[in-house]
N, CA, C and O atoms as a Tinker XYZ file with bonds, in Angstrom:
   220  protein
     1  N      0.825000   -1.190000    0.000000    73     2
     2  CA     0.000000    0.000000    0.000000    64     1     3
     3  C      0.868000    1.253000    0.000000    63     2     4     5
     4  O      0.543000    2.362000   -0.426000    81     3
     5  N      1.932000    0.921000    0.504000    73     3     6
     6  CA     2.399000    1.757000    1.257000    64     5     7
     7  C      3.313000    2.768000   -0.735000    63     6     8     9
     8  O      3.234000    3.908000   -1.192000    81     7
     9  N      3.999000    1.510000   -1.198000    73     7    10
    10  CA     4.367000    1.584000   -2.325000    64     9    11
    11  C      3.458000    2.478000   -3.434000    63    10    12    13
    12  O      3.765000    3.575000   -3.902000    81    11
    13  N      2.594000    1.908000   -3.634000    73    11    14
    14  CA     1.483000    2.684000   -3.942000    64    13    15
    15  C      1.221000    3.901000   -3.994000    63    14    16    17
    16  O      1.135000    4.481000   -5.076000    81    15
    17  N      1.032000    4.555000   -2.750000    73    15    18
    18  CA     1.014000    5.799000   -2.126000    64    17    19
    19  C      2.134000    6.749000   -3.189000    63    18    20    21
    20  O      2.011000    7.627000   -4.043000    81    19
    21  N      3.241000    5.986000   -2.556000    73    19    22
    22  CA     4.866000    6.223000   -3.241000    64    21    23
    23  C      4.739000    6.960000   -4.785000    63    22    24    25
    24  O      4.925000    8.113000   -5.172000    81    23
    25  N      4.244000    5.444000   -5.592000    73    23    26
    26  CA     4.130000    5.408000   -6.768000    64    25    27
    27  C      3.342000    6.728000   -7.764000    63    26    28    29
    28  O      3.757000    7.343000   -8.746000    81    27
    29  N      1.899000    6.813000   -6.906000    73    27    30
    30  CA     0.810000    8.038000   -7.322000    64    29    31
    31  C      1.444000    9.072000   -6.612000    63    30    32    33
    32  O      1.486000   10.153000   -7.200000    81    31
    33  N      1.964000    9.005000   -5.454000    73    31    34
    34  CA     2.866000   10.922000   -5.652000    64    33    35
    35  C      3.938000   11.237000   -6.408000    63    34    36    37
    36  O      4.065000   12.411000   -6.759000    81    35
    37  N      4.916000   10.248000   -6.805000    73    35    38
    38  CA     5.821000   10.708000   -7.984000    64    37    39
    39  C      4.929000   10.688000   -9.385000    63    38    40    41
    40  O      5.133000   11.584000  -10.204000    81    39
    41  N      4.041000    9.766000   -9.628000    73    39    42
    42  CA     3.238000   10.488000  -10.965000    64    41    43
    43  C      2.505000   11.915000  -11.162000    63    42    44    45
    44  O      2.320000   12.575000  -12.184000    81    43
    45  N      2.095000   12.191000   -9.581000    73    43    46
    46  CA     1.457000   13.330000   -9.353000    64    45    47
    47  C      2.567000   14.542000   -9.618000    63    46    48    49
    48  O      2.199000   15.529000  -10.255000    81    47
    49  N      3.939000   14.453000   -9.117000    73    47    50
    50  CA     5.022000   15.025000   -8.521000    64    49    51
    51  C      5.232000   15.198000  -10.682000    63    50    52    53
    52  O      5.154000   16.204000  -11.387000    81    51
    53  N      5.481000   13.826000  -11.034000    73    51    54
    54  CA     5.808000   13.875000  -12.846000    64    53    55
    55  C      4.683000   15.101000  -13.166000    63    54    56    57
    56  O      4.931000   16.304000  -13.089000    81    55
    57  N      3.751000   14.670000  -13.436000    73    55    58
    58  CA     2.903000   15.369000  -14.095000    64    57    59
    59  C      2.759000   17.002000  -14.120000    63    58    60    61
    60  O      2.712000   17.898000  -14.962000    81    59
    61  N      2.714000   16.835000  -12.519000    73    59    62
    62  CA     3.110000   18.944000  -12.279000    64    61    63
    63  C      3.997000   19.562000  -12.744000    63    62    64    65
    64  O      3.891000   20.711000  -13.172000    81    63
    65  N      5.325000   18.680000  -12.724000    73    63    66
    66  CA     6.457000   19.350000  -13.224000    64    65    67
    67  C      6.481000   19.219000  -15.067000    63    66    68    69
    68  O      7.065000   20.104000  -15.693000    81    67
    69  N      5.934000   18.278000  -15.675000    73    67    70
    70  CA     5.280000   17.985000  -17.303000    64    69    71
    71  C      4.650000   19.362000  -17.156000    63    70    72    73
    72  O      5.380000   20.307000  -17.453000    81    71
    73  N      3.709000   19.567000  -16.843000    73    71    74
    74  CA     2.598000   21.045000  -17.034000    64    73    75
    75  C      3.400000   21.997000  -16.753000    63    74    76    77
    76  O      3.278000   22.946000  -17.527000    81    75
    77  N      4.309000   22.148000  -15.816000    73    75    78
    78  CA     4.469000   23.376000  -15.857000    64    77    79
    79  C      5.981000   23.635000  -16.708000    63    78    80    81
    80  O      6.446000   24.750000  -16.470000    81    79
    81  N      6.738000   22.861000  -17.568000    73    79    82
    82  CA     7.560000   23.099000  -18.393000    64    81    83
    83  C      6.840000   23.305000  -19.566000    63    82    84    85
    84  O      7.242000   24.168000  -20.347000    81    83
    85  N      5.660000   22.539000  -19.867000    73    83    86
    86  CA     4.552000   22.603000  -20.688000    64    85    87
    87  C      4.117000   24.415000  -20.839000    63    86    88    89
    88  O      4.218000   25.072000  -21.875000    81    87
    89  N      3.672000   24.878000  -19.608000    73    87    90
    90  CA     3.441000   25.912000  -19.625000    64    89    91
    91  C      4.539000   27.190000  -19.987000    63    90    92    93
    92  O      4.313000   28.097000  -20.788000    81    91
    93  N      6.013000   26.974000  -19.026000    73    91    94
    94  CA     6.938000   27.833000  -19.656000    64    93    95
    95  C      7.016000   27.695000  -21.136000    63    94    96    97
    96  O      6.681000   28.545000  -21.962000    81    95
    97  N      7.530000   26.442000  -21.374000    73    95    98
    98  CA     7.695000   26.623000  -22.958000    64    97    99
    99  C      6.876000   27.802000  -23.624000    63    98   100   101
   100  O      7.329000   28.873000  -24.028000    81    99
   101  N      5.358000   27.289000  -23.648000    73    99   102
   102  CA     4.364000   27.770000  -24.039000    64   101   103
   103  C      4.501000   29.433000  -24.078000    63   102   104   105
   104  O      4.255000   30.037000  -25.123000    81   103
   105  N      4.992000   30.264000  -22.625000    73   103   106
   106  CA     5.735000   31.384000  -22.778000    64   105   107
   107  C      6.363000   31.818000  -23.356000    63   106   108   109
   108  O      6.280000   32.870000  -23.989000    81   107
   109  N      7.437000   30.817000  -23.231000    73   107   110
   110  CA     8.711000   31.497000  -24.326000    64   109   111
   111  C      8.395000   31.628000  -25.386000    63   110   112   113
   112  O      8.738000   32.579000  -26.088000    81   111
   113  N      7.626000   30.642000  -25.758000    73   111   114
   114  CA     7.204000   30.386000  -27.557000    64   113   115
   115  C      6.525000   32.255000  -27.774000    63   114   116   117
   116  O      6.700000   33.066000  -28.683000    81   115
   117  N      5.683000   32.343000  -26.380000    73   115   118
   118  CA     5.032000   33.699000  -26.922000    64   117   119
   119  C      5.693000   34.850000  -26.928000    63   118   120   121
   120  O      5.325000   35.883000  -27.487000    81   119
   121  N      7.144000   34.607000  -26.012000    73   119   122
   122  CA     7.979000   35.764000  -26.077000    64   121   123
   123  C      8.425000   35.784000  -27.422000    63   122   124   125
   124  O      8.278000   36.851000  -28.019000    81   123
   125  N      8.948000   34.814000  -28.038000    73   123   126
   126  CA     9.448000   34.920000  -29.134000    64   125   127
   127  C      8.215000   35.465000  -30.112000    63   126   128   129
   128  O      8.350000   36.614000  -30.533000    81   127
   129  N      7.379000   34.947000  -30.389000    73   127   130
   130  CA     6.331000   35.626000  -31.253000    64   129   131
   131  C      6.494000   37.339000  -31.286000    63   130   132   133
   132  O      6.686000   38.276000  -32.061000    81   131
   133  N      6.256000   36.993000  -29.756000    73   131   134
   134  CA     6.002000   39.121000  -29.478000    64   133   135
   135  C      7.237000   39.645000  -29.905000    63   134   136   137
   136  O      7.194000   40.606000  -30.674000    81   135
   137  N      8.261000   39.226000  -29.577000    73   135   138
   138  CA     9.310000   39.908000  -29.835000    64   137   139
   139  C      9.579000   40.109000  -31.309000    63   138   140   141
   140  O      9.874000   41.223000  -31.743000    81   139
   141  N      9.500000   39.245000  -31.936000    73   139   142
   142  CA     9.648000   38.983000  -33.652000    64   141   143
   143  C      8.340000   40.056000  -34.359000    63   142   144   145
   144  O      8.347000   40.177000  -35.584000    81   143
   145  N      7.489000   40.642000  -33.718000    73   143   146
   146  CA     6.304000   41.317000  -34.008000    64   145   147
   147  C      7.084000   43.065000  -33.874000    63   146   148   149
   148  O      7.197000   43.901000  -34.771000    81   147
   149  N      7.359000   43.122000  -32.950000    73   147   150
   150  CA     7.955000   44.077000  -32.267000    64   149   151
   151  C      9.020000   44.861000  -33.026000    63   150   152   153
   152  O      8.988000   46.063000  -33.292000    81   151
   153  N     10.263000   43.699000  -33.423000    73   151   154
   154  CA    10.926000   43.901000  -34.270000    64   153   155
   155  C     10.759000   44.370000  -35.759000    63   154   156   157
   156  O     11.409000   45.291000  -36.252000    81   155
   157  N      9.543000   43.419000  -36.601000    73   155   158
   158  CA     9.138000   43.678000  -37.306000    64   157   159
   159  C      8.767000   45.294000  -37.483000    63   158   160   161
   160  O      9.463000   45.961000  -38.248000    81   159
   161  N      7.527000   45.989000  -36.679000    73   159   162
   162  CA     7.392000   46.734000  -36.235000    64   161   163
   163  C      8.760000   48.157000  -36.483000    63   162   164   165
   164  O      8.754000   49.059000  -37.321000    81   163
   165  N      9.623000   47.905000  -35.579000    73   163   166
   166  CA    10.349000   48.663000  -35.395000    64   165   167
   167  C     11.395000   48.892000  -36.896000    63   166   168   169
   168  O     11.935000   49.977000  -37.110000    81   167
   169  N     11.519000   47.969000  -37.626000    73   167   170
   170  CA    12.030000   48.231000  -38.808000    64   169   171
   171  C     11.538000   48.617000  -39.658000    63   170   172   173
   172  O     12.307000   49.115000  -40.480000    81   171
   173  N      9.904000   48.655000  -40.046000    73   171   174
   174  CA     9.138000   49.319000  -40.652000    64   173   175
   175  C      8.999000   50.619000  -40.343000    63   174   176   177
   176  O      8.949000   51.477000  -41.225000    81   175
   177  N      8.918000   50.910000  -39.015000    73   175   178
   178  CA     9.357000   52.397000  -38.388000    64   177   179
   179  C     10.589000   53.312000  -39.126000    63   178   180   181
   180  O     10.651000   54.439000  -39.617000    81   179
   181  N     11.696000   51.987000  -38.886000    73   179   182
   182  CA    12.931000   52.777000  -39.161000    64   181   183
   183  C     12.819000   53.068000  -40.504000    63   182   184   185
   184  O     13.311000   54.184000  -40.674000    81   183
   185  N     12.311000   52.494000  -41.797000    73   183   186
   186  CA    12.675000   52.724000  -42.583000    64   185   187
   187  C     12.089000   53.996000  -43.006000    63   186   188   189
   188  O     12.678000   54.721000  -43.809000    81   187
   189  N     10.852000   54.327000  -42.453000    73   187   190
   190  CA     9.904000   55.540000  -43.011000    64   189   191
   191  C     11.164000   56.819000  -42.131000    63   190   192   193
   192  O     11.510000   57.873000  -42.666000    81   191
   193  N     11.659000   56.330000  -40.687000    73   191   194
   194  CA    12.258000   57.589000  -40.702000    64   193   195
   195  C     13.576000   57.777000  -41.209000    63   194   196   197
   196  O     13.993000   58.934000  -41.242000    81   195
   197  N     14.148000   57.055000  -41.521000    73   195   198
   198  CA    14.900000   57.336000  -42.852000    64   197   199
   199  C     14.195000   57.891000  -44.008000    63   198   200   201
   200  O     14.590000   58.982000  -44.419000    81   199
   201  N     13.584000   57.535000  -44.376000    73   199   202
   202  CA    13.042000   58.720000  -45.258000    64   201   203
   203  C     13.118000   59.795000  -45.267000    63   202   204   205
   204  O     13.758000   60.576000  -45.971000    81   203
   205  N     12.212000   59.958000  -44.175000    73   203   206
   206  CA    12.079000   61.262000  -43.570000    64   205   207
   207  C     13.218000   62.284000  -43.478000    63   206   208   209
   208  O     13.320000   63.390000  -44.010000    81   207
   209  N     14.248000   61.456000  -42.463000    73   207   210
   210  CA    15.560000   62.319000  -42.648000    64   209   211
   211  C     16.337000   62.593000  -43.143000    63   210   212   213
   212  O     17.395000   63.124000  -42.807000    81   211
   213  N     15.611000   62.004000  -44.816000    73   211   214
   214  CA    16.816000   62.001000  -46.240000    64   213   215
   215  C     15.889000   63.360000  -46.897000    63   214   216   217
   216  O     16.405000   64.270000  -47.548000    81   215
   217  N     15.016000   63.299000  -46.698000    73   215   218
   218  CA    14.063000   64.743000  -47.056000    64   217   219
   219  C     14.540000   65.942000  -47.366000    63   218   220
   220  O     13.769000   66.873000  -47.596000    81   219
């Protein structure tokens, strides 16, 4: 029984730590998105003010 016990808290113990690398990942993945947006963003910026300051 006792084993048992053992057994279902390290699956319990697996699983939390599965979800929550599950979940960071899942973050990072969105940092990277945002950031790659951002960037995007900011080079489309730059190029108009170059323009601008070739005027």
């Amino acid at each position: 029984m006792a084993d048992r016990t053992a057994s279902l808290g390290q699956m319990g113990l697996k699983a939390g730590v599965k979800s929550s690398i599950q979940q960071e990942m899942k973050h990072v993945g969105d940092m990277v998105v945002a950031a790659g947006k951002q960037t995007e963003a900011r080079l489309r910026n730059a190029g108009g003010a170059i323009k601008d300051a070739s005027r």
